[in-house]
NUGUKOL-463263 format. One record per residue (C-alpha): x, y, z. Coordinates in pm, whole numbers, plus 50000, padded with zeros to 5 digits. Example, Ala and Ser with C-alpha at 12.3 -4.5 7.8 and 13.67 -1.06 7.14 Angstrom:
BEGIN
+-------+-------+-------+
!     X !     Y !     Z !
+-------+-------+-------+
! 51230 ! 49550 ! 50780 !
! 51367 ! 49894 ! 50714 !
+-------+-------+-------+
//
This chain:
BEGIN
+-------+-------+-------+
!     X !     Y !     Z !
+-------+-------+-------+
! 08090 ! 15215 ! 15972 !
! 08008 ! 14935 ! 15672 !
! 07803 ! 15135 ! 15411 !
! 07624 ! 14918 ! 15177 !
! 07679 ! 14934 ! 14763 !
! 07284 ! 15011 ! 14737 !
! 07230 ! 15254 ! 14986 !
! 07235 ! 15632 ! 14912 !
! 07567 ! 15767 ! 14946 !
! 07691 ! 15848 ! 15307 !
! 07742 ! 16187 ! 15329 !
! 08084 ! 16338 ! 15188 !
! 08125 ! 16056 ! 14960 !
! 08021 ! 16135 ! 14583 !
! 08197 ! 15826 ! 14410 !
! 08338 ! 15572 ! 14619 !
! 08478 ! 15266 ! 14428 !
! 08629 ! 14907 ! 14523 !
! 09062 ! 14912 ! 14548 !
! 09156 ! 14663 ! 14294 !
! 09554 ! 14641 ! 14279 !
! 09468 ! 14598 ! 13875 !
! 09291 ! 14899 ! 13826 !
! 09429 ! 15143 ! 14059 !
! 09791 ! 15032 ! 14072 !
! 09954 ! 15377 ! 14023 !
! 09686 ! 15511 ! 14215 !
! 09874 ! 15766 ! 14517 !
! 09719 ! 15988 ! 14841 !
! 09856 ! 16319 ! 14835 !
! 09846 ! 16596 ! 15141 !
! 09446 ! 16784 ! 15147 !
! 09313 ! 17026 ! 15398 !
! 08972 ! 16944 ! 15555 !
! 08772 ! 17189 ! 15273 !
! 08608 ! 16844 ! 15124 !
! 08364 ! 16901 ! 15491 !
! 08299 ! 17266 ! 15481 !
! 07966 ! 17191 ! 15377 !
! 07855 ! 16908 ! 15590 !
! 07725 ! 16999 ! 15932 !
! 07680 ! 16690 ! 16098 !
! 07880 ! 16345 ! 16115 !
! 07810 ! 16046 ! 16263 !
! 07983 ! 15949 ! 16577 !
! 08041 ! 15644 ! 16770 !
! 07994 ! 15525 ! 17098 !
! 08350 ! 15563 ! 17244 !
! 08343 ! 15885 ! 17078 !
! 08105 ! 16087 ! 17310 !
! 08304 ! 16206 ! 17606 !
! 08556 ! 16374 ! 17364 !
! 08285 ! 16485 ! 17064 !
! 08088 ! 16614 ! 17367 !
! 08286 ! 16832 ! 17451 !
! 08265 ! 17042 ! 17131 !
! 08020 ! 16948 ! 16973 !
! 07622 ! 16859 ! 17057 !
! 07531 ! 16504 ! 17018 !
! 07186 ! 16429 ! 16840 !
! 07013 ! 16111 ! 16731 !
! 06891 ! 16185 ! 16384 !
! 06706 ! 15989 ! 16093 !
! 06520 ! 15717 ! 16075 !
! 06804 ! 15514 ! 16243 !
! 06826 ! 15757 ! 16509 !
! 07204 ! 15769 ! 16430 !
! 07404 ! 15933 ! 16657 !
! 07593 ! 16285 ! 16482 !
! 07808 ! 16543 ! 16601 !
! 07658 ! 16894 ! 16520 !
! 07847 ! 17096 ! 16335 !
! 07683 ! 17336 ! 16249 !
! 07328 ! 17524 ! 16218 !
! 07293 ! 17598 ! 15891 !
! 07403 ! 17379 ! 15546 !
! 07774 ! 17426 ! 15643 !
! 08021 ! 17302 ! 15898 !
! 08111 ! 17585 ! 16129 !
! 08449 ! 17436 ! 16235 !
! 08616 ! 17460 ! 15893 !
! 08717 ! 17831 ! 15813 !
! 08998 ! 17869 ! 15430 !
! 09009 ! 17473 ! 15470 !
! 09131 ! 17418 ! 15803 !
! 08928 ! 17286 ! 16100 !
! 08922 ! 17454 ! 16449 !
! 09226 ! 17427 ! 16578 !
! 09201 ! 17281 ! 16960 !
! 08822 ! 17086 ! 16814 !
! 08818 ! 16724 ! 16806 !
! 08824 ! 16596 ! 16422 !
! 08580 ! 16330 ! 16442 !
! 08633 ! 15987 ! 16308 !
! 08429 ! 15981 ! 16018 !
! 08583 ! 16256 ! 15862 !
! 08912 ! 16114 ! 15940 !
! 08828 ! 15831 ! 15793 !
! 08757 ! 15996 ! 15452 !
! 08870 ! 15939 ! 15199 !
! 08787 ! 15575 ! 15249 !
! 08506 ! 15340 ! 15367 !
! 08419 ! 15005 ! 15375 !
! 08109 ! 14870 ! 15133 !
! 07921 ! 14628 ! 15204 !
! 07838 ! 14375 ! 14877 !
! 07515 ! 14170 ! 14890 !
! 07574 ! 13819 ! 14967 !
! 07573 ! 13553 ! 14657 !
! 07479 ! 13179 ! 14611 !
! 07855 ! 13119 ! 14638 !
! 07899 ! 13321 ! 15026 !
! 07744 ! 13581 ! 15205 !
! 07797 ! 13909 ! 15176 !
! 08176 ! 14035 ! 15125 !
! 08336 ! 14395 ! 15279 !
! 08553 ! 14550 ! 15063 !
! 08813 ! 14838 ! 15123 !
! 08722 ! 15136 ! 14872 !
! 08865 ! 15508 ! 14803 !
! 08570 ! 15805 ! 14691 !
! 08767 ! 15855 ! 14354 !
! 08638 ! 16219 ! 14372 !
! 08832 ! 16299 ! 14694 !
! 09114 ! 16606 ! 14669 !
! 09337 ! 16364 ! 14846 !
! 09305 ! 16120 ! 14540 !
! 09579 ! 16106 ! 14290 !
! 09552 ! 15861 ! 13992 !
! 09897 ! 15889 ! 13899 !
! 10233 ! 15961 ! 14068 !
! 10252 ! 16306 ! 14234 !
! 10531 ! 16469 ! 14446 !
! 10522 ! 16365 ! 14757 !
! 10262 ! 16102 ! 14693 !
! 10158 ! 15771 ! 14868 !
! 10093 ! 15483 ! 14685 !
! 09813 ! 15253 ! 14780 !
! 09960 ! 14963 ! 14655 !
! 10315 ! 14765 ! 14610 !
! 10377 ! 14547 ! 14329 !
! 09993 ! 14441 ! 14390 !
! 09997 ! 14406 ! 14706 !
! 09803 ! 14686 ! 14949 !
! 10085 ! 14917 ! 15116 !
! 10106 ! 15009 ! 15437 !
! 09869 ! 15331 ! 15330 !
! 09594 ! 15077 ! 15262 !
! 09671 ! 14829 ! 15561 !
! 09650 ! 15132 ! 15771 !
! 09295 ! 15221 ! 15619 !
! 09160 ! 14927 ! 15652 !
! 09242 ! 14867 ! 16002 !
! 09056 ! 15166 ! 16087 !
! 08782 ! 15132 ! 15902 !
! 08732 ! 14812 ! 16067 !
! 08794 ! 14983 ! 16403 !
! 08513 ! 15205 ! 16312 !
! 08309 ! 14901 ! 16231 !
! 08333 ! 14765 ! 16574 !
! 08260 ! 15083 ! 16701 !
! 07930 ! 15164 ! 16461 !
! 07826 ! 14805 ! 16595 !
! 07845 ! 14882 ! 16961 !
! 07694 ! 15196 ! 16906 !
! 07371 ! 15022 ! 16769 !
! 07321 ! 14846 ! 17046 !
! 07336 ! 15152 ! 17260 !
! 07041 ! 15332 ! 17039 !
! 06883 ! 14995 ! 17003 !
! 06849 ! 14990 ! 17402 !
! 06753 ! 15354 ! 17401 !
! 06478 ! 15275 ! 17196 !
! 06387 ! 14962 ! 17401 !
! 06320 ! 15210 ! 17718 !
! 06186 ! 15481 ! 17527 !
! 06459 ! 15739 ! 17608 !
! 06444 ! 15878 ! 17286 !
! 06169 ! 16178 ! 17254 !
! 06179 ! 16390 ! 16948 !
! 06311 ! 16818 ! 16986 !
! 06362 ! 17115 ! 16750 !
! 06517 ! 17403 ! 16803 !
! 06468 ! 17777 ! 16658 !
! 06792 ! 17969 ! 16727 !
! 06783 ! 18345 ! 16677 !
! 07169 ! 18528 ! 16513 !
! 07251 ! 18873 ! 16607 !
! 07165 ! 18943 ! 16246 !
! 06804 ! 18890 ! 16347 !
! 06784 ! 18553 ! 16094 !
! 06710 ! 18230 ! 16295 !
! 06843 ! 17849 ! 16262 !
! 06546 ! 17586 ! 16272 !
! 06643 ! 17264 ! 16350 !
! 06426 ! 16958 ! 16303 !
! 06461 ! 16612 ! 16305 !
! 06650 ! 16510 ! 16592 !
! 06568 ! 16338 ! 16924 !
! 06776 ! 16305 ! 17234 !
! 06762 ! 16130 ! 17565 !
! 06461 ! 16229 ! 17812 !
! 06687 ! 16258 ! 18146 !
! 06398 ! 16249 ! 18364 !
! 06347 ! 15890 ! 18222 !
! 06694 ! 15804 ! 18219 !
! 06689 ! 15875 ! 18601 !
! 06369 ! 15683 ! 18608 !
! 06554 ! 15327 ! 18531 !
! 06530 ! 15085 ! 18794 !
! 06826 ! 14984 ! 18949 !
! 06941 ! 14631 ! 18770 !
! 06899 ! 14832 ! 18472 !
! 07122 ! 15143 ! 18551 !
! 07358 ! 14892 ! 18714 !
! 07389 ! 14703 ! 18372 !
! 07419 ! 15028 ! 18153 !
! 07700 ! 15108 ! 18408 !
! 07873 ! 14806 ! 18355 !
! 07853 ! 14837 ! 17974 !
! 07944 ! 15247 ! 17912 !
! 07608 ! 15348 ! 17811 !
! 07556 ! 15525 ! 18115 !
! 07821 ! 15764 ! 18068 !
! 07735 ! 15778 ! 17731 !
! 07401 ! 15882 ! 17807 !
! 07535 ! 16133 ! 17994 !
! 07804 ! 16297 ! 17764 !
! 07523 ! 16298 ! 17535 !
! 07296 ! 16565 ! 17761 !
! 07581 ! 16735 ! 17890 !
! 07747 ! 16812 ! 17519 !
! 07374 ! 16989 ! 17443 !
! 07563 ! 17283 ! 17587 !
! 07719 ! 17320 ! 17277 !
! 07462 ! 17407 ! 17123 !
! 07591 ! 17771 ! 17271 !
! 07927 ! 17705 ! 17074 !
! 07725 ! 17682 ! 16747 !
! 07536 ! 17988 ! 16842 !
! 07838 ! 18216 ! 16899 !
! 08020 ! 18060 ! 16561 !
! 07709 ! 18088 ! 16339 !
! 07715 ! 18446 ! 16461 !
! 08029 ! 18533 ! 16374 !
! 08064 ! 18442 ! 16040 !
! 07761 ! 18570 ! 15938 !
! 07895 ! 18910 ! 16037 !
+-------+-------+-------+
//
């Protein structure tokens, strides 16, 4: 996913920065546990993503871009990260696998348009701005090392992917799939979760397609996708039972 230098941050970032080989030369990535997303409980996801985040995690459409995010929890923390570690057996979603980098978007000048660069959030655990044991550098007498090659490829992966998943929520919105939901959950400890600010697909409309429609959507993915999408809202379940038991 491109993130733009204006925007407000996207979430787990708190300082992200442009990789210059001038200023961050000695710069390494050292070895951190997944504790930098214990308090985020819900990622965005892409497209090819569903079938696998579906099955442990619900899918929602949420914000004003009706982005699609893997649940991860209830409540203002992620569920699926317990003394650092995530679930072991639970999908780690791309976005957090991602992290520590991005890609940000500069606006356009009079010179070109607008230019992506590769940058590192500078307040990441896995940041190290001088050599460490059993550090990677990020670059190699100025040039990006594989580490940074690596990143970037993915990132751009991701890009492809964030693109192709726009189209899919800009067709759902087309048909008027999307309706609005919020949920009240009740713990064992007699507290309840409510959710707000999500939508997801109407099935009875998604059935309601015409043919050359559902036909095209087959073609393309988003069919299935639609699909993973209503069937991972059984996870909702998984959330349940985990909320429960850590709050007891």
């Amino acid at each position: 996913m491109t993130e733009t230098a204006t925007r407000t941050l996207p979430s787990l970032y708190r300082d992200p920065v442009p990789l210059r080989s001038d200023q961050h030369a000695g710069w390494q990535l050292q070895q951190a546990d997944h504790a930098f997303a214990k308090d985020c409980n819900a990622v965005p996801v892409v497209l090819e993503e569903f079938a696998i985040v579906g099955a442990n995690y619900p899918i929602l459409f949420a914000g004003d871009a009706l982005t699609p995010v893997a649940a991860l929890g209830l409540r203002a923390a992620n569920c699926f990260v317990q003394d650092g570690r995530w679930a072991e057996g639970c999908y780690v979603p791309a976005y957090v696998r991602r992290y520590p980098f991005v890609l940000i978007e500069l606006d356009a000048t009079e010179e070109g348009g607008a230019q992506s660069l590769l940058a590192i959030d500078q307040a990441a655990p896995h940041l190290a701005q001088e050599a460490v044991e059993g550090g990677t550098a990020l670059f190699d007498e100025g040039a990006p090392a594989q580490s940074l090659r690596d990143a970037m490829a993915f990132c751009e992966q991701l890009g492809i992917g964030h693109a192709a998943t726009l189209d899919f929520v800009n067709a759902l919105r087309a048909h008027e799939l999307l309706v609005p939901r919020h949920a009240e959950l009740r713990l064992e400890d007699g507290s309840t979760c409510n959710l707000h600010g999500f939508q997801v697909i109407d099935a009875q409309r998604l059935d309601a397609l015409d043919d050359a429609v559902l036909a095209n959507w087959h073609r393309r993915g988003w069919l299935a996708a639609a699909h993973f999408h209503l069937s991972s809202l059984r996870q909702f379940d998984t959330l349940l039972r985990l909320e429960t038991a850590q709050a007891s």
